[in-house]
Residue, then its C-alpha position, 0 to 999 in steps of 0.5 A: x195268904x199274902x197281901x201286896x200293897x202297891x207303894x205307887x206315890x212314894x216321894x222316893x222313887x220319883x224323887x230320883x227319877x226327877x219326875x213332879x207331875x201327875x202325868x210323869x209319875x203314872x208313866x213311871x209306874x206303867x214303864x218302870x219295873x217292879x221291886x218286891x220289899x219285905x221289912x223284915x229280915x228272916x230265912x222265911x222272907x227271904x223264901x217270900x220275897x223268891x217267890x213273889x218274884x214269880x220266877x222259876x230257879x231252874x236247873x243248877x242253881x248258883x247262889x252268888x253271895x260275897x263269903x266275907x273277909x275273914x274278921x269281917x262279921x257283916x257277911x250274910x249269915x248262912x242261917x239267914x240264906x239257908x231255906x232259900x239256898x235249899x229252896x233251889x236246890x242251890x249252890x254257893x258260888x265265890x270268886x277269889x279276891x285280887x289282893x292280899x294283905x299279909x302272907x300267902x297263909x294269912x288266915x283273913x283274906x281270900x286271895x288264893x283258893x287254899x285260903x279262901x276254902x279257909x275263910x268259907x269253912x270257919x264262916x259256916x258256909x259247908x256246914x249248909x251248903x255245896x260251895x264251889x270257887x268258880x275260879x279255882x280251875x281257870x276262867x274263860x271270856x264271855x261278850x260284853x254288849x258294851x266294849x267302851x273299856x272291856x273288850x271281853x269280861x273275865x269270869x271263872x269257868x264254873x259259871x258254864x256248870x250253871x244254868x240259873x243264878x240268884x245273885x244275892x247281895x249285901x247292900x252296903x258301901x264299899x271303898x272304891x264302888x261307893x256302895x256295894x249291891x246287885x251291879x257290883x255282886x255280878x261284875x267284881x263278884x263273878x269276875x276271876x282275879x284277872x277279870x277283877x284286875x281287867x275291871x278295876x283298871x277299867x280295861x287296862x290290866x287283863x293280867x293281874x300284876x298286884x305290883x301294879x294294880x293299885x298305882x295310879x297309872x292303873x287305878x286312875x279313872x274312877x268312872x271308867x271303872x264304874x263302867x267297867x263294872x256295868x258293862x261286866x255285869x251285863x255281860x253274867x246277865x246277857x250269859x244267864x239270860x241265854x240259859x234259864x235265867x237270873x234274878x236279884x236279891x239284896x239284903x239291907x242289913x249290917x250296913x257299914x260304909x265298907x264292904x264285906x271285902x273288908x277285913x276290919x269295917x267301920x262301924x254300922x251306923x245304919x239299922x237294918x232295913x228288910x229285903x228287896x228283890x226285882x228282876x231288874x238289877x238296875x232298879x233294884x240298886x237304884x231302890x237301895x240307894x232311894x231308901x238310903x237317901x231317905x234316911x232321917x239321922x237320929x241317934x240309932x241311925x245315921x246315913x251320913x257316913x254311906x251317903x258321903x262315901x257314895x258320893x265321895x266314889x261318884x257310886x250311883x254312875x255305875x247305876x247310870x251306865x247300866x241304864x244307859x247301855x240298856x241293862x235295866x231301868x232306873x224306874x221302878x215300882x216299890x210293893x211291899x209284900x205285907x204277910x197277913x198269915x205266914 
C-alpha cells in the first residue's frame, strides 16, 4: 500500500514563487501543478513514482535520456532505469552531439552515429534495451508556439515513430545551461546537431558550421539561448501532446556542476537526493532547482559550486520563459510518495 504525504507548507516552494501570506500560499496549492518525490534512488522507485503520475505510456514508447560522454561516469546507469524502460515497453532514444573534441574516431565523444553507437554499447545501453540515434537518418522541423529566435525546432526524424515520450532526465549543472533537467533534456536532448546549432546560436545558425558555432558572433547571447531551449522544447511538447502524451522524470543523483555531455566532470560534491516526476516540466525543473536552493554546506554536501554556475549561466531564465510562453508553471505542490509496504 502506498501512503501520499502532501508536503502543502514547504518554505521551498513559496520561497521561489515569492508568496508570504496564508492566502497566496492556499492559492499556490489549488493553481499549482503537482510534483511526486521519492527519497529514494532504485529500479523500483523510479516504477513507483511512473506510476503515481497516473498516466498511461501508450504505444511506442521513447525513453529520452542523455547516454553520456564516453569518461563520463555520471550518466543514469541502465540498471537504475532498466524496470522502468520494460515497464513501457519502452525505447531508448539520443541525438548525436554538436561538437567534437578529437579525431573523427575518438572513442569519448558522440559526435557522429559510428561513435556514439560506440560510446552506447560500452555504457551497457544494448545489453537492456532497443536504442534508436533519432538523427541517424536526417531530421525534419515541427512548430514552435514561440518564434522570438526560432523560426522552426529541428529534431531527428525518428521522433515521428513515437507516439509517447518519457523524458528522463539527469538533474545536474551544466556548462552553458546552468544546470541541466526536464527543459533542456527535451530541447538540446531532441534536437539534431542542426537543431542544437540552430539553439545554441539562439536562431542564428540552423546549419551547424563547427568553425563557427563557438565564436562569439554565434555564441553571444545567453538569454536568447535560454529562450531558445524553451521555446524547443515546448515545441517536443506541443508534438506529443498531439499524439498520446509526455510525461517528466528527473533523478537528482551524481550531481556535478557538469553535464553528462562532459567527457571529464568536475567532482560531485552533492549527495544524492531521490527522484521526481510531474506533468508539468516547468515545475518539475522549477522544484529541482528549490531543492538545490535548499541545501545546507557541510562536509559531504556542498551546493555552492551548482548554485554558483547557475547563476553564473542566468540558468533559472530558461525556466522563467518556459512560463512565460505558456508551457508549464513554476507553482507546484511537493508530495512525497512515502512506501509503507513495497
Amino acid at each position: 500500500m502506498k501512503k501520499f504525504l502532501l508536503l502543502a507548507v514547504t518554505a521551498l516552494m513559496f520561497v521561489a514563487c515569492g508568496q508570504n501570506n496564508k492566502t497566496e500560499k492556499a492559492q499556490h496549492i489549488e493553481k499549482g501543478a503537482t510534483v511526486y518525490l521519492v527519497k529514494e534512488i532504485t529500479p523500483e522507485a523510479l516504477v513507483r513514482i511512473y506510476k503515481a503520475l497516473d498516466v498511461e505510456a501508450k504505444g511506442k514508447v521513447a525513453v529520452k535520456i542523455s547516454t553520456g560522454e564516453g569518461s563520463n561516469p555520471n550518466y543514469l546507469k541502465p540498471e537504475l532505469i532498466k524496470d522502468l524502460v520494460n515497464e513501457v515497453n519502452g525505447t531508448i532514444v539520443e541525438c548525436n552531439t554538436a561538437y567534437g573534441n578529437g579525431p573523427e574516431d575518438k572513442q569519448d565523444e558522440r559526435n557522429t552515429s559510428a561513435n556514439h553507437w560506440k560510446v552506447i554499447e560500452r555504457h551497457g545501453f544494448t545489453k537492456y534495451f532497443t536504442v534508436d540515434i533519432m538523427d541517424e537518418e536526417g531530421e525534419m522541423h515541427i512548430p514552435v508556439q514561440d518564434s522570438t529566435h526560432l523560426k522552426y525546432d529541428i529534431v531527428g526524424t525518428h521522433i515521428a515513430n513515437y507516439d509517447f515520450m518519457i523524458a528522463l532526465n539527469h538533474f545536474k549543472g551544466h556548462p552553458m545551461g546552468g544546470y541541466g533537467g526536464a527543459l533542456k533534456n527535451l530541447s538540446i536532448g531532441c534536437a539534431s546537431q542542426n537543431g542544437k546549432a540552430y539553439i545554441h546560436s539562439a536562431g542564428k545558425m540552423e546549419k551547424l558550421d563547427m568553425s563557427k558555432l563557438w565564436t562569439p558572433e554565434y555564441i553571444g547571447d545567453q538569454d536568447g539561448f535560454l529562450e531558445s531551449m524553451a521555446a524547443a522544447a515546448q515545441a517536443v511538447v506541443d508534438y506529443f501532446q498531439k499524439k498520446q502524451g509526455i510525461i517528466y522524470i528527473s533523478v537528482m543523483n551524481n550531481m556535478s556542476i557538469d553535464c553528462d555531455c562532459v567527457d571529464h566532470p568536475e567532482p560531485v560534491k552533492l549527495e544524492d537526493y531521490g527522484i521526481l516526476a510531474s506533468t508539468d516540466p516547468v515545475a518539475l525543473d522549477q522544484a529541482c532547482i528549490d531543492i538545490i536552493n535548499q541545501q545546507k554546506v557541510t562536509a559531504k554536501n556542498d551546493p555552492t559550486d551548482l548554485l554558483n554556475r547557475i547563476d553564473k549561466q542566468h540558468g533559472t531564465h530558461t525556466i522563467d520563459h518556459a512560463e512565460k510562453i505558456g508551457l508549464g508553471s513554476k507553482l507546484y505542490s511537493l508530495v512525497e510518495l512515502d512506501i509503507v509496504n513495497k
